[in-house]
C-alpha positions in Angstrom: -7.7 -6.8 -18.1 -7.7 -8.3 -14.8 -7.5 -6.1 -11.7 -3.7 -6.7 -10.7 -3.0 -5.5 -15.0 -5.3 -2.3 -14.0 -3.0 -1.7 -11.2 0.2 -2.4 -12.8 -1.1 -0.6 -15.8 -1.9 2.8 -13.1 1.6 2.4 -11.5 3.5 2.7 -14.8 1.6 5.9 -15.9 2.4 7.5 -12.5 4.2 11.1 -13.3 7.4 9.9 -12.0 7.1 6.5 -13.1 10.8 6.6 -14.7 12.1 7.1 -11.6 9.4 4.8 -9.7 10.0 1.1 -8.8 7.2 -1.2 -8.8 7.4 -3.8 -6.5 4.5 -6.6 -7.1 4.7 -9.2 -3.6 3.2 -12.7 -4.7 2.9 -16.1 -3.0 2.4 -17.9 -6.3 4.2 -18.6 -9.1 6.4 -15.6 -9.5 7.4 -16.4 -13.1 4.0 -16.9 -14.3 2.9 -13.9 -13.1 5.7 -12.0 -14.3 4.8 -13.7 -17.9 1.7 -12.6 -17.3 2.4 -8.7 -16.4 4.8 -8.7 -19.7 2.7 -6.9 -21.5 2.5 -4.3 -19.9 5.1 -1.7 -20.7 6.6 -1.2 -17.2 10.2 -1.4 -17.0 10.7 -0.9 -13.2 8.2 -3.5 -12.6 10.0 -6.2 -10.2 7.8 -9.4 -9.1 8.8 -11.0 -5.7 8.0 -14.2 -4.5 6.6 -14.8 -0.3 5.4 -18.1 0.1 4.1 -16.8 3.9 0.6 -16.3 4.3 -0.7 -12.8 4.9 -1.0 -9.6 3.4 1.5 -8.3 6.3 3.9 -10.8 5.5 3.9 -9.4 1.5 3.9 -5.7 3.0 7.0 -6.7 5.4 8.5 -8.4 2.4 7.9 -5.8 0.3 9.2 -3.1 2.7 12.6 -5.5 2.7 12.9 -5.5 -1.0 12.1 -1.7 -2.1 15.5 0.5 -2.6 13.4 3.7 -1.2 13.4 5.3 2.1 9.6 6.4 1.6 7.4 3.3 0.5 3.5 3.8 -0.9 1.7 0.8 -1.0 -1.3 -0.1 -3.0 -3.3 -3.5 -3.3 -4.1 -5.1 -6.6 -7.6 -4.3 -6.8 -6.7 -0.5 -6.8 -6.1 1.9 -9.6 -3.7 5.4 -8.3 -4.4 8.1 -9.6 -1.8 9.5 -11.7 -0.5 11.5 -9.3 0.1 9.2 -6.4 3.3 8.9 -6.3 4.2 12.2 -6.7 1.7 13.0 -3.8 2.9 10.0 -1.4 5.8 11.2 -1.9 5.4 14.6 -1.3 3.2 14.1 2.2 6.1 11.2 3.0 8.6 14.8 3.1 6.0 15.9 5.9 5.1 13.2 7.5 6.2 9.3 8.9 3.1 7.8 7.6 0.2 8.8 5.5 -3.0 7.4 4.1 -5.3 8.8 1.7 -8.8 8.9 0.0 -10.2 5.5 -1.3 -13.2 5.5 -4.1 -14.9 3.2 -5.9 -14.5 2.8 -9.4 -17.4 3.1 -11.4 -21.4 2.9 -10.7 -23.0 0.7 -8.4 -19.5 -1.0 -7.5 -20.5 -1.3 -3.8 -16.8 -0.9 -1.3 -14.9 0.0 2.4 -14.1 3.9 1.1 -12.5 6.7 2.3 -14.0 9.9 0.6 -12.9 12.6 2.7 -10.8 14.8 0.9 -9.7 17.0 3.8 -6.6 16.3 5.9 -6.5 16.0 8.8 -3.4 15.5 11.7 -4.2 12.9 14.1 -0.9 13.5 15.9 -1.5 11.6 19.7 -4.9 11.2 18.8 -5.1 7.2 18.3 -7.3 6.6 21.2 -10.3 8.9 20.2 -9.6 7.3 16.3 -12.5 4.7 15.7 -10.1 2.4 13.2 -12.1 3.1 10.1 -10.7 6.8 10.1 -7.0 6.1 10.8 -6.8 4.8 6.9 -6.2 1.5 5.3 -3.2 0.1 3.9 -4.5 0.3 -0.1 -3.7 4.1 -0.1 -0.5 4.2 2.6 2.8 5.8 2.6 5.6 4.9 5.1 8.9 6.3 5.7 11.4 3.3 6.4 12.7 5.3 9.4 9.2 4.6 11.2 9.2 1.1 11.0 12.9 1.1 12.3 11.3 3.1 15.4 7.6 1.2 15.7 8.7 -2.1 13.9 7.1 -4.1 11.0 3.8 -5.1 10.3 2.3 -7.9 12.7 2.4 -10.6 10.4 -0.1 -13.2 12.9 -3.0 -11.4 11.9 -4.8 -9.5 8.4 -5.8 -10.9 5.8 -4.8 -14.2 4.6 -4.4 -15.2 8.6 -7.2 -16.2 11.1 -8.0 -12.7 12.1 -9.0 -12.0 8.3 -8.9 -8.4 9.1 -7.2 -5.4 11.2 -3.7 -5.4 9.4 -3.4 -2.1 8.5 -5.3 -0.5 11.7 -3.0 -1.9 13.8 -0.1 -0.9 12.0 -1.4 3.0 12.1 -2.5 3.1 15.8 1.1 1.6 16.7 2.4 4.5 14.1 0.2 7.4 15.8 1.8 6.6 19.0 4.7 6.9 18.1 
């Protein structure tokens, strides 16, 4: 399977995936790739078409299309643990805005990780953050009321715009001064 399928195929085994929608933000062709996902048995799986470029643009779309006050996001090239949801959801009670622990999968596959396991409260902290530790946005929770208060993703730069990076770090310094 491809890596979007491994991700889909994660999502749907999630402990409360009856009660979890999956929300799959694409700038192709949104019925091809929902032909494509079809087999994979994942009944709340909803494919969204956003033709804008950047990966701020899908997470602002994304953010406008979910039903839930408390929104995780993953990318494609990530598998959850089976418990993700459950956990997002559960530090999401607690908390504005999480992020969590990133690991590779497998040996020798070489990747930007976050293995800390202990958390930590960076409450008023931003400026002493370097932006690798604030998180990144393929293991992030938000609470919808946060981005009513901080506002949206900055869609000019991240991946897929000019700046190729920085997305999510900007994103959680704006959210830890809040």
């Amino acid at each position: 399977c491809t890596q979007l399928e491994g991700t889909i195929e994660a999502l749907a085994l999630q402990e409360d995936a009856p009660t979890t929608e999956i929300l799959v933000v694409y700038d192709g062709d949104a019925a091809r790739l929902r032909a494509r996902l079809a087999p994979i048995a994942a009944p709340n799986l909803r494919v969204v078409a956003e033709p804008a470029f950047g990966l701020n643009a899908k997470r602002n779309r994304g953010l406008a299309e979910a039903a839930a006050p408390r929104v995780p996001f993953t990318d494609d090239d990530c598998v959850p643990d089976p418990r993700w949801v459950t956990s997002m959801a559960a530090a999401l009670d607690r908390f504005p805005c999480v992020t969590g622990r990133v690991l590779p999968l497998g040996d020798g596959v070489r990747a930007s990780v976050r293995t800390g396991a202990r958390a930590r409260d960076f409450r008023g902290a931003a400026a002493a953050l370097l932006p690798w530790q604030a998180g990144c946005g393929n293991d992030l929770g938000v609470r919808r009321d946060l981005v009513d208060a901080i506002g949206p993703f900055d869609e000019r730069i991240g991946v897929g715009t000019w700046s190729a990076a920085a997305c999510d770090t900007e994103f959680l310094f704006r959210a830890l001064r809040a």
